[in-house]
N, C-alpha and C positions, 0 to 999 in steps of 0.2 A: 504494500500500500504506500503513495506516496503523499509524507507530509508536508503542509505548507504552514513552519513555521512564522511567527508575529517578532519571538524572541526565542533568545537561551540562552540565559545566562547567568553567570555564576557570579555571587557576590557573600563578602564577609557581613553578616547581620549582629544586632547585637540584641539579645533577647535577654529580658529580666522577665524573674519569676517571683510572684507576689503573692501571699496569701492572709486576707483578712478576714477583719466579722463585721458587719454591718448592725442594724440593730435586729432584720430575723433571719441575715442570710450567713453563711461564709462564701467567700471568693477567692477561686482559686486560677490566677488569671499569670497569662505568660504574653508580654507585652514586646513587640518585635518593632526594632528601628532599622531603616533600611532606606537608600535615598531613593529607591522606589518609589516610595508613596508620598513624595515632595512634600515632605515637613509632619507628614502624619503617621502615627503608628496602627500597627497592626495589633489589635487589644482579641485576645483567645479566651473564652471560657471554657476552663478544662472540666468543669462538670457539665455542663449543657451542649459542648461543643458547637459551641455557635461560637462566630468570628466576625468583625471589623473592620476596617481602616478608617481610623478616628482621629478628628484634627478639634482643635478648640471650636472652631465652627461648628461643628456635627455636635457636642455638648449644650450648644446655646438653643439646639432646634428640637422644641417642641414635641414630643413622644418619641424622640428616634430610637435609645436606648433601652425604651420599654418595648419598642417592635423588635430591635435588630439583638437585644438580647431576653428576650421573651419574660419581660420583667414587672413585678406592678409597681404602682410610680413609684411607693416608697425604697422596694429594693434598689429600683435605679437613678433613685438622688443619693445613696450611698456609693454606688458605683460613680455615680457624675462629682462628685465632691471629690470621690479620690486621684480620678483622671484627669479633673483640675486643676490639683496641685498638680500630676504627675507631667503636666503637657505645659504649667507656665514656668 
């Protein structure tokens, strides 16, 4: 079969591994920087395995966090508080 690659390519990333409590969650999140994602990280929930790429804009908009990590608003203004320290 013949592929038609977009890209391929290999780069040094640098991933932190994070684990907190919120007030009724834990979070167990592995947070990837990479000039990829032009200034935004790549945020992982390793228990839900659902994934990201999150910039301080994506924090400031209105339910994203509660969609893109299947969350009710209170779990994900514990997640949003941390990612906004974590991202200024």
């Amino acid at each position: 079969m013949e592929r038609f690659f977009l890209y391929d390519d290999v780069e040094d990333t640098k991933t932190r591994f994070v684990s907190f409590t919120g007030r009724s969650l834990r979070y167990d999140l592995a947070i990837v920087q990479s000039t990829k994602f032009y200034g935004k990280v790549l945020v992982l929930d390793m228990q839900s395995s659902r994934f990201a790429i999150i910039g301080p804009d994506d924090l400031e908009e209105p339910g994203y966090l509660e969609y893109v990590f299947n969350k009710t608003e209170e779990e994900a203004e514990d997640l949003r508080e941390y990612l906004m320290e974590l991202l200024s």
